[in-house]
C-alpha atoms as an extended CHARMM CRD file, in Angstrom:
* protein
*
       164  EXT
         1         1  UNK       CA              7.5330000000       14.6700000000       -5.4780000000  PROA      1               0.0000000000
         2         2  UNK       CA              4.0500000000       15.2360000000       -4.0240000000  PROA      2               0.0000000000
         3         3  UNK       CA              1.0700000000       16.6090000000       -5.3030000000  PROA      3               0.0000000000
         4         4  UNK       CA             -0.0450000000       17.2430000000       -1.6070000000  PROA      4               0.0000000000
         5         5  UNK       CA              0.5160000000       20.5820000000       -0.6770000000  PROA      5               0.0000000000
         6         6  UNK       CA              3.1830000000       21.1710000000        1.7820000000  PROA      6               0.0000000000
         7         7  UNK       CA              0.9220000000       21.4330000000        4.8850000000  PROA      7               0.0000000000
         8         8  UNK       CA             -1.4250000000       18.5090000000        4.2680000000  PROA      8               0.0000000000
         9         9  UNK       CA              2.0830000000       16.1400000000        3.4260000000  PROA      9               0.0000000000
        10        10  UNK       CA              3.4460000000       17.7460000000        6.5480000000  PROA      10              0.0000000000
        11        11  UNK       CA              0.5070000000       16.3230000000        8.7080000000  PROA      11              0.0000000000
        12        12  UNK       CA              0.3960000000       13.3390000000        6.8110000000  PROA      12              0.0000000000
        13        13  UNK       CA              4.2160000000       12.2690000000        7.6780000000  PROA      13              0.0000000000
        14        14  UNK       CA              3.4870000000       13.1680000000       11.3090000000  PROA      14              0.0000000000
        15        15  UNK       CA              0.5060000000       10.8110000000       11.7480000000  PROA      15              0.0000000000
        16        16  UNK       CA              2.9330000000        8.0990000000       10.2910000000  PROA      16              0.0000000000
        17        17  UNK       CA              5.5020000000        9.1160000000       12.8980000000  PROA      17              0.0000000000
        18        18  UNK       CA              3.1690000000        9.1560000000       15.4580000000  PROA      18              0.0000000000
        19        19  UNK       CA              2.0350000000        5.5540000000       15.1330000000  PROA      19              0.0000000000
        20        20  UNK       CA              5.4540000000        4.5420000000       15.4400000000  PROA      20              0.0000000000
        21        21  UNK       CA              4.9550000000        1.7110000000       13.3430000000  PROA      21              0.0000000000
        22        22  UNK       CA              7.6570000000        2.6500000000       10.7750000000  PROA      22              0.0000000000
        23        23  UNK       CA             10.8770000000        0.0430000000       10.5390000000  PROA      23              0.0000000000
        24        24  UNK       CA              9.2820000000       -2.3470000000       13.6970000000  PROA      24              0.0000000000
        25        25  UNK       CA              9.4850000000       -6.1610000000       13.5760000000  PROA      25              0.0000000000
        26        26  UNK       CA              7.5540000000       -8.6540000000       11.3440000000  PROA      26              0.0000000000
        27        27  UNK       CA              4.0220000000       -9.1280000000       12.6860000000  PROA      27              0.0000000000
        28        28  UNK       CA              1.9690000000      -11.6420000000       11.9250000000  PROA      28              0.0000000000
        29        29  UNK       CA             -1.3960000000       -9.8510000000       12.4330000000  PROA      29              0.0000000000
        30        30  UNK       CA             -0.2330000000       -7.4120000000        9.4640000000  PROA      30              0.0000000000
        31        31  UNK       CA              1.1640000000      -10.8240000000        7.6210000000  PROA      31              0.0000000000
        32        32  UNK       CA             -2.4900000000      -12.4080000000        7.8830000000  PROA      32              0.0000000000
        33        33  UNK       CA             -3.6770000000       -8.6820000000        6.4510000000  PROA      33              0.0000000000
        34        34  UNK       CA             -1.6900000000       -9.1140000000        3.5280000000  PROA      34              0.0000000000
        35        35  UNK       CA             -2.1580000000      -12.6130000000        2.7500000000  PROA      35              0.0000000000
        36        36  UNK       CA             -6.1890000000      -12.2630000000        2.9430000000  PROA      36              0.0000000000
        37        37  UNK       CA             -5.1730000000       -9.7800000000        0.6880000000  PROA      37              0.0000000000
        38        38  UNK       CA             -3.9860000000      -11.4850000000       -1.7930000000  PROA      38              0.0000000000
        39        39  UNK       CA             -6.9910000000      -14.3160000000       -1.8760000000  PROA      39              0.0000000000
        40        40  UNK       CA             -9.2540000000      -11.5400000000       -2.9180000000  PROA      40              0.0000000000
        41        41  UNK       CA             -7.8470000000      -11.2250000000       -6.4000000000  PROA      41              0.0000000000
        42        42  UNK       CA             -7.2200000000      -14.3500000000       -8.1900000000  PROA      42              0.0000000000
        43        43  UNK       CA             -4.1790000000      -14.4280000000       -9.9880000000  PROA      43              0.0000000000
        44        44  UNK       CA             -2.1410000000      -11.6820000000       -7.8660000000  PROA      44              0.0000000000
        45        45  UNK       CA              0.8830000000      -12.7110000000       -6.6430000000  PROA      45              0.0000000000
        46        46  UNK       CA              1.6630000000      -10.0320000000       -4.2080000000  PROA      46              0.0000000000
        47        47  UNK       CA              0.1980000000       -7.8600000000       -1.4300000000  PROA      47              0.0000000000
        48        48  UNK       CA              0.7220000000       -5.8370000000        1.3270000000  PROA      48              0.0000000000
        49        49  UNK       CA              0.2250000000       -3.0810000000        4.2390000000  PROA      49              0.0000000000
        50        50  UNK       CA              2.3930000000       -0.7130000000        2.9460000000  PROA      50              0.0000000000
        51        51  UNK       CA              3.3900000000        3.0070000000        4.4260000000  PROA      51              0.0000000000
        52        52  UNK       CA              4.7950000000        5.9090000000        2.7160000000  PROA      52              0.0000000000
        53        53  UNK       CA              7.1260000000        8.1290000000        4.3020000000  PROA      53              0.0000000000
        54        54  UNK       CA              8.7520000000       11.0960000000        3.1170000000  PROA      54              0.0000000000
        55        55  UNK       CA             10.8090000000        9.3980000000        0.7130000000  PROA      55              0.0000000000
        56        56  UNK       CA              9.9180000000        5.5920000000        0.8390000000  PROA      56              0.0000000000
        57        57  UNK       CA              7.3240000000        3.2300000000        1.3100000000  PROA      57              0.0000000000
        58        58  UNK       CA              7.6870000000        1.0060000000        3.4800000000  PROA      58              0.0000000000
        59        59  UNK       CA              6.1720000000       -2.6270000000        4.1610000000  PROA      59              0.0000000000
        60        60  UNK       CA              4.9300000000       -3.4620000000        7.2100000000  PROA      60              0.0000000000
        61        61  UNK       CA              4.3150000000       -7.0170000000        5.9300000000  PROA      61              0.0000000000
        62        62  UNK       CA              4.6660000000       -7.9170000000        2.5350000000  PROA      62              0.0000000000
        63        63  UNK       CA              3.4410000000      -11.4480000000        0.6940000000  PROA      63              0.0000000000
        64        64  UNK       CA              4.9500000000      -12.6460000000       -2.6410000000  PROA      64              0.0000000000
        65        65  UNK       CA              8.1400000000      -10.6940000000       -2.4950000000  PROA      65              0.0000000000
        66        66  UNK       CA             11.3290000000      -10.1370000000       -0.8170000000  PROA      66              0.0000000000
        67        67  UNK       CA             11.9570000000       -6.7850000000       -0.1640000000  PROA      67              0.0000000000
        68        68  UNK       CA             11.1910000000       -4.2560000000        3.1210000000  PROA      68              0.0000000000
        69        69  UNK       CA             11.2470000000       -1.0790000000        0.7530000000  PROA      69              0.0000000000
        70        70  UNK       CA             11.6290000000        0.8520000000       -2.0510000000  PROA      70              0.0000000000
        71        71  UNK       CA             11.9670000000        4.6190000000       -3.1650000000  PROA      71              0.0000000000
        72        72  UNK       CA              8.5420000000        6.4870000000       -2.7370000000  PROA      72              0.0000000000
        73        73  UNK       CA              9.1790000000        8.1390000000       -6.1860000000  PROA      73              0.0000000000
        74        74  UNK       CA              8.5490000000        4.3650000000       -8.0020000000  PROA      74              0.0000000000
        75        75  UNK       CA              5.7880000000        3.7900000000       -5.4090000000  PROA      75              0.0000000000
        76        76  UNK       CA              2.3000000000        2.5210000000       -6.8190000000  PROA      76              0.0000000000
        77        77  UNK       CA              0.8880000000        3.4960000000       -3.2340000000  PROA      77              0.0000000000
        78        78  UNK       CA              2.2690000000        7.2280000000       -3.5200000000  PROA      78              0.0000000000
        79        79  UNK       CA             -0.4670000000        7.3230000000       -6.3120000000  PROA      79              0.0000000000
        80        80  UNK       CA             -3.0980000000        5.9910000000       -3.4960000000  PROA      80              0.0000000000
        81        81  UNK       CA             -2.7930000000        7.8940000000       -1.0940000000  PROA      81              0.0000000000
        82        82  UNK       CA             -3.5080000000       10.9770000000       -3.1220000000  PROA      82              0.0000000000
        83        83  UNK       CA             -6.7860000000        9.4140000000       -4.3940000000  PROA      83              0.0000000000
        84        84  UNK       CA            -10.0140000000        9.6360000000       -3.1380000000  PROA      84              0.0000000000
        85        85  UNK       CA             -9.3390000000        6.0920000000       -1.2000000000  PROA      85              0.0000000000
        86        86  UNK       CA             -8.7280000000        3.7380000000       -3.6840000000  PROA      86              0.0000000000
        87        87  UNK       CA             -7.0060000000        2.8910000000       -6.9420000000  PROA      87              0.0000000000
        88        88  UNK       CA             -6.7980000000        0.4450000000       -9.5380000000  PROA      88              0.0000000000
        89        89  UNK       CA             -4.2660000000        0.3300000000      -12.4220000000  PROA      89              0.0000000000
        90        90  UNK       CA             -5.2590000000       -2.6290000000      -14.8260000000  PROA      90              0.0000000000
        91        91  UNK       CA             -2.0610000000       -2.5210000000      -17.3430000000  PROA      91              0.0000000000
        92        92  UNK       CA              0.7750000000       -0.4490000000      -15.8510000000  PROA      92              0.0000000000
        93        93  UNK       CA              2.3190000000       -0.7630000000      -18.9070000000  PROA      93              0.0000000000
        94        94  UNK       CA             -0.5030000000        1.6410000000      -20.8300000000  PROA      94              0.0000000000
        95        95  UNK       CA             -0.5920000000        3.7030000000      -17.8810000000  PROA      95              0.0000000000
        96        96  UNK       CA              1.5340000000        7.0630000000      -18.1600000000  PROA      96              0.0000000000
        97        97  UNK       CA              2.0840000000        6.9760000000      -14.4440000000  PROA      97              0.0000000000
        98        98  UNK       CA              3.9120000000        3.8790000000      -14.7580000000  PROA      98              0.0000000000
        99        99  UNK       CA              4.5070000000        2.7300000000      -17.8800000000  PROA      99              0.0000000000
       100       100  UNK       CA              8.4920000000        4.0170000000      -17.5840000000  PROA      100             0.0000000000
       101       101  UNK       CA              8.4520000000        2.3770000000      -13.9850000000  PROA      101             0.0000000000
       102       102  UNK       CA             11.3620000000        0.7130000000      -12.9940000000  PROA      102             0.0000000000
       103       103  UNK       CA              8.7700000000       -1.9840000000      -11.1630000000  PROA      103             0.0000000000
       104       104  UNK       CA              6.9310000000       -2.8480000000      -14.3240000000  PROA      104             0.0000000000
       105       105  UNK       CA              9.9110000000       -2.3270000000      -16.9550000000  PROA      105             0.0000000000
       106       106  UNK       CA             11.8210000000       -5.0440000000      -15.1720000000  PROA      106             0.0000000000
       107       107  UNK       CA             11.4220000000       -7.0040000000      -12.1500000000  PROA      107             0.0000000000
       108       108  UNK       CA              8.9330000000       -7.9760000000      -10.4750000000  PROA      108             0.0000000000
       109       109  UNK       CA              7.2920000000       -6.9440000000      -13.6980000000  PROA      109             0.0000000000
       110       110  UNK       CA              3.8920000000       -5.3500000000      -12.2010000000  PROA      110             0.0000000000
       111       111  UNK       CA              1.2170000000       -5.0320000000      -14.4570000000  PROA      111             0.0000000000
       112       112  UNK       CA             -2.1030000000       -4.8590000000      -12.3990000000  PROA      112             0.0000000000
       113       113  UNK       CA             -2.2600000000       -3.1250000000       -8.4850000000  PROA      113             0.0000000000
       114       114  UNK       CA             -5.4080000000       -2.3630000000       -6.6790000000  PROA      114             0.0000000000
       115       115  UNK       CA             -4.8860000000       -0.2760000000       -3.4360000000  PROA      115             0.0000000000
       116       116  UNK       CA             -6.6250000000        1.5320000000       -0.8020000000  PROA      116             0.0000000000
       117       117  UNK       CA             -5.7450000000        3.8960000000        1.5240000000  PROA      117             0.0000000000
       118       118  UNK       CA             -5.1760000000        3.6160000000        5.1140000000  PROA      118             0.0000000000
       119       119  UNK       CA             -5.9250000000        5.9070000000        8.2340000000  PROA      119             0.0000000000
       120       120  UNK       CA             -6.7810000000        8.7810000000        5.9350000000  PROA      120             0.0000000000
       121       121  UNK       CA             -3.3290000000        8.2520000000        3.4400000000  PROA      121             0.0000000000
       122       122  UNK       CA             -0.2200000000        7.0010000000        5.7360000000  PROA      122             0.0000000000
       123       123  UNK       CA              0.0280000000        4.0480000000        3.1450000000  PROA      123             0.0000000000
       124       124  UNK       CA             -2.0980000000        1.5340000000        1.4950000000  PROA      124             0.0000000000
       125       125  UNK       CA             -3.4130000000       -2.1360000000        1.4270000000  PROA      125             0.0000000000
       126       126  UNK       CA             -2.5760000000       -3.3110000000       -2.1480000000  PROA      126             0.0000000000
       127       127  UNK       CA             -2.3110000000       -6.6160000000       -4.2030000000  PROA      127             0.0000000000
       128       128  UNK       CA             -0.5450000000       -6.7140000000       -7.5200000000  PROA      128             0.0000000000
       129       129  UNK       CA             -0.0390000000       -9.1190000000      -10.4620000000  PROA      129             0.0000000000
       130       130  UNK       CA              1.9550000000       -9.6560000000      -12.6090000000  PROA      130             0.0000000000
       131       131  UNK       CA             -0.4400000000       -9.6650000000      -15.6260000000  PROA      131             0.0000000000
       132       132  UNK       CA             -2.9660000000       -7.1280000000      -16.7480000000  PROA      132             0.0000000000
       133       133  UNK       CA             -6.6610000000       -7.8530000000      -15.1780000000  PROA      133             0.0000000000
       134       134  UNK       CA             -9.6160000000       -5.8980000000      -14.1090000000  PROA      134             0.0000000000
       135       135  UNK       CA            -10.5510000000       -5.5640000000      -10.8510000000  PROA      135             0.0000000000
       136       136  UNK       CA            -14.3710000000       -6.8210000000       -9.8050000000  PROA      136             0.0000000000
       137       137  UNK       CA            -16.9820000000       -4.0720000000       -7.6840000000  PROA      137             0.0000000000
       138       138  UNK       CA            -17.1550000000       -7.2130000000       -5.1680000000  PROA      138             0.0000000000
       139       139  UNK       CA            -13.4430000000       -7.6060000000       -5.0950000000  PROA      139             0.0000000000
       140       140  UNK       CA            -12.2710000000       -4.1250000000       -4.2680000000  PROA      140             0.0000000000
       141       141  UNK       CA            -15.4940000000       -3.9030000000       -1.8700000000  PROA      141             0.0000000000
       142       142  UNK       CA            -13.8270000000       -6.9040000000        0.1520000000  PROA      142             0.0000000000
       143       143  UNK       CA            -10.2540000000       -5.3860000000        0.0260000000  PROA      143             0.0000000000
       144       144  UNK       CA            -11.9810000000       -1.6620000000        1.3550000000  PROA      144             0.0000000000
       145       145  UNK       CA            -13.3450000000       -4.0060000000        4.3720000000  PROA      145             0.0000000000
       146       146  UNK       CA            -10.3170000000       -5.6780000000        4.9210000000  PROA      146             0.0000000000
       147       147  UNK       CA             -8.4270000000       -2.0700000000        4.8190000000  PROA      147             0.0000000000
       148       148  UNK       CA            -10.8220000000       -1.2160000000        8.2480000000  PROA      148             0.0000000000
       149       149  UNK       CA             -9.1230000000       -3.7180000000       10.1020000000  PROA      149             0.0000000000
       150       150  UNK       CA             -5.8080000000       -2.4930000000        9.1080000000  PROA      150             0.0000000000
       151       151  UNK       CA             -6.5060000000        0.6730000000        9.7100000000  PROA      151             0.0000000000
       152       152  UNK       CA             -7.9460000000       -0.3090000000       13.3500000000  PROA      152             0.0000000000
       153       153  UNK       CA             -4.9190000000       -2.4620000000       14.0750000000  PROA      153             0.0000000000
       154       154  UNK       CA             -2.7070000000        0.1540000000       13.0280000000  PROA      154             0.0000000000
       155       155  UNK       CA             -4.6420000000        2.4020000000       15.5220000000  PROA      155             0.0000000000
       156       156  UNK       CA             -4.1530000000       -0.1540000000       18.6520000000  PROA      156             0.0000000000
       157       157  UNK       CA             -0.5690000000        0.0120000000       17.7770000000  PROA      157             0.0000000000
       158       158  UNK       CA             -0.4780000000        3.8800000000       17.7050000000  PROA      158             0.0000000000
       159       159  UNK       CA             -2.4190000000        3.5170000000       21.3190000000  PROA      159             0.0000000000
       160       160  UNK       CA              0.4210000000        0.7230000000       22.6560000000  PROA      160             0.0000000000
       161       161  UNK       CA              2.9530000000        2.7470000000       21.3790000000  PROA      161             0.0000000000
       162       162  UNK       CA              2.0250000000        5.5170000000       23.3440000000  PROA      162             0.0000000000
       163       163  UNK       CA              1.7130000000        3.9110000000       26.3950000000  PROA      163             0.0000000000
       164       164  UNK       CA              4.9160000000        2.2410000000       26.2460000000  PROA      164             0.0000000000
């Protein structure tokens, strides 16, 4: 499931947990995350803050697509979180990973996702497209940026959580 080991996935999920961020209401600070997102890559058609659980990912807000989750085992951001921050996939469909992928074999068809990590791997900031495409140095260098406000807002609402 994870190429974590047990004790680094352990504190991983608790961090998540401890945010207690996981199935809360639509925000609009996240929504404006995602949707900045998705200016930085021309053609994308989706993006999102994203956080993977133990056997999920979730999105916190989501832009181009109708869904709150799907299984972590066809997650693109699974991959992400286990890189060394970021990760780009230019043709999912000549990519072992995902080439059998139930998300690029048939709807919403993804061929190109660029991600980074957030808060040290709870999830990712990503954008995807639906056709193949390289990703530019100044392109993912604006969506690492943009990830450090995620991850900062995500930190406030660890702080408010715990207060409440």
């Amino acid at each position: 499931m994870t190429d974590l080991n047990d004790n680094q996935e352990a504190v991983r999920i608790r961090r998540l947990h401890d945010i207690g961020i996981l199935d809360t209401g639509r925000d609009e600070v996240f929504c404006g995350y995602a949707e900045q997102a998705l200016t930085l890559f021309p053609g994308a058609s989706i993006a999102a803050v994203t956080l993977v659980d133990t056997d999920r990912q979730w999105f916190k807000a989501i832009v181009g697509l109708e869904v709150q989750e799907t299984p972590r085992g066809v997650s693109f951001c699974s991959h992400t979180i286990q890189s060394s921050g970021t990760m780009v996939v230019e043709d999912a469909t000549k990519d072992e990973r995902f080439a059998d992928n139930p998300l690029v074999t048939s709807a919403p068809g993804i061929r190109f996702y660029a991600g980074v990590k957030l808060m040290s791997g709870i999830g990712a900031l990503c954008v995807i497209g639906r056709k193949p495409r390289r990703a530019t140095e100044a392109e993912m260098f604006k969506l690492e940026k943009l990830t450090q406000y995620v991850d900062i807002q995500m930190l406030a609402h660890g702080a408010l959580f715990h207060l409440g």
